[in-house]
VMD Tcl script that draws the C-alpha trace (Angstrom):
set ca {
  {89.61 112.87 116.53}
  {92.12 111.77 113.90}
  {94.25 108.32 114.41}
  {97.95 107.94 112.29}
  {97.72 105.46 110.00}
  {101.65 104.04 109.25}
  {101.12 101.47 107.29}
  {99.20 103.77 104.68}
  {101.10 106.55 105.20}
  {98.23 108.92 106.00}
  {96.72 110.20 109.20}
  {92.49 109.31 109.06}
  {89.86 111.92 111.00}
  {86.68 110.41 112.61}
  {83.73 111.70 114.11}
  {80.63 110.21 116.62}
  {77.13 111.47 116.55}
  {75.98 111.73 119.96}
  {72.24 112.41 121.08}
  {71.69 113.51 124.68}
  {69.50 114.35 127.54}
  {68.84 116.91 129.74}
  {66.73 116.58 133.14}
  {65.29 120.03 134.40}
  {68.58 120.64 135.94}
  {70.56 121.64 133.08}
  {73.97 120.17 134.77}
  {73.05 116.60 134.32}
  {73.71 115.82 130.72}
  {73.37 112.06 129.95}
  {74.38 110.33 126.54}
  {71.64 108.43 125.43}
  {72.78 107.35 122.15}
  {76.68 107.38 120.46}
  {77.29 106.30 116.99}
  {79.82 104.74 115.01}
  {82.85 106.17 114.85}
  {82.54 107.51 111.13}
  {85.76 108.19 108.91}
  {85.42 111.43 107.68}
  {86.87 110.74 104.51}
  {85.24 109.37 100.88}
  {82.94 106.49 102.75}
  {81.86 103.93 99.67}
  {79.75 101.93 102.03}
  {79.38 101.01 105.79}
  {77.77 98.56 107.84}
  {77.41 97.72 111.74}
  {78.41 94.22 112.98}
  {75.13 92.09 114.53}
  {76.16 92.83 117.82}
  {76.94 96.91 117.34}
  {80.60 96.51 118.48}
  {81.98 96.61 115.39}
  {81.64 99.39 112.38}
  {83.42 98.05 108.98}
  {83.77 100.87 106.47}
  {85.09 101.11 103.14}
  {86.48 104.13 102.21}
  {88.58 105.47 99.15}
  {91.36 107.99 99.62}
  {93.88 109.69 97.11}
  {97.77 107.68 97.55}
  {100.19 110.45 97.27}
  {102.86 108.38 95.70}
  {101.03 107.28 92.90}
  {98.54 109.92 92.71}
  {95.79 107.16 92.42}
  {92.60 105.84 94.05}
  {92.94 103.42 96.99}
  {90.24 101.26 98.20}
  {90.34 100.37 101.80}
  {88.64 98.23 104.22}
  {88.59 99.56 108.03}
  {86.67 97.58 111.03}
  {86.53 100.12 113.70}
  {85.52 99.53 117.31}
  {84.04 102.92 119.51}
  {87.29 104.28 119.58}
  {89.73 103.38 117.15}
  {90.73 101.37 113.94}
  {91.10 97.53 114.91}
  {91.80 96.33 111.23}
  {92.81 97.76 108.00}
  {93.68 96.27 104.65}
  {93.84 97.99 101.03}
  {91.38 95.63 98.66}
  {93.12 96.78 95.47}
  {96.52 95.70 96.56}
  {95.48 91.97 97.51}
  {94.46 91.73 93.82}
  {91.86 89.53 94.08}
  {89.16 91.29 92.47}
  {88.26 95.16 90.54}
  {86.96 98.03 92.92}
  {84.29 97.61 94.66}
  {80.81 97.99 93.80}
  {78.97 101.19 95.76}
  {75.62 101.65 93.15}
  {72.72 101.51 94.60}
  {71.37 98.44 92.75}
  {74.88 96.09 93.35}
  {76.73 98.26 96.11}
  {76.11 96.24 99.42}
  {78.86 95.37 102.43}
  {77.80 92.55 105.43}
  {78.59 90.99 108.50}
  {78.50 87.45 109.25}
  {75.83 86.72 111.96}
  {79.21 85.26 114.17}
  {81.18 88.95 113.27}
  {84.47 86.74 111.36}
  {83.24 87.63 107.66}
  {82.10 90.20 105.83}
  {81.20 90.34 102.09}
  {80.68 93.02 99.11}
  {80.04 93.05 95.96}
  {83.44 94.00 93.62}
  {84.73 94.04 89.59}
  {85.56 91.03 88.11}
  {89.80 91.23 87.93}
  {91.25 92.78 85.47}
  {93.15 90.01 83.02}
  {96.50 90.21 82.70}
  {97.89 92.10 79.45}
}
mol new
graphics top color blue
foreach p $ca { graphics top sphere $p radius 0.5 }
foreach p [lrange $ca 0 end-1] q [lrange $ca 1 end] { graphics top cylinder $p $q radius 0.2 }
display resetview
């Protein structure tokens, strides 16, 4: 499914990964398993909240006005996107860190915080 996203002037496409059963009766599916909604799109890094309401996501996409990288954090609940905010334009750090030594994103046990790993700022010229 895809959801409009105004305030970043784009439109986002997500999928779920769903495994399911079937009895000997071939009619009766049941869904034993659904994941995350995950945004089909350049995914840095992910991470479920403690509880497995919540999937926060941070994902870079191409800004067609200035023809640059955006960095973007999304929490996402099983349907849609609850929260969004572009990192780079609160300026209070570099991009963030995906490596595979440094690249790490995590919940809070009580699901209010969530930290990564990002550049130093860049100093003012």
């Amino acid at each position: 499914w895809s959801q409009s996203r105004v305030e970043a002037g784009s439109r986002s496409s997500f999928q779920h990964d769903y495994v399911l059963s079937c009895g000997q009766d071939s009619s009766c599916v049941k869904k034993i398993w659904q994941s995350p909604p995950i945004v089909r799109q350049s995914t840095l890094l992910q991470s479920t909240s403690p509880s497995g309401l919540y999937e926060a996501q941070i994902i870079v996409r191409l800004d067609e006005t200035s023809k640059e990288d955006v960095q973007e954090l999304l929490i996402l609940d099983a349907d849609r996107i609850v929260f969004h905010l572009d990192l780079l334009a609160q300026k209070k750090h570099g991009t963030v860190c995906d490596s595979e030594q440094f690249g790490s994103l995590s919940w809070s046990p009580d699901e209010t915080q969530l930290i990564f790993v990002a550049d130093e700022k860049a100093p003012k010229t």
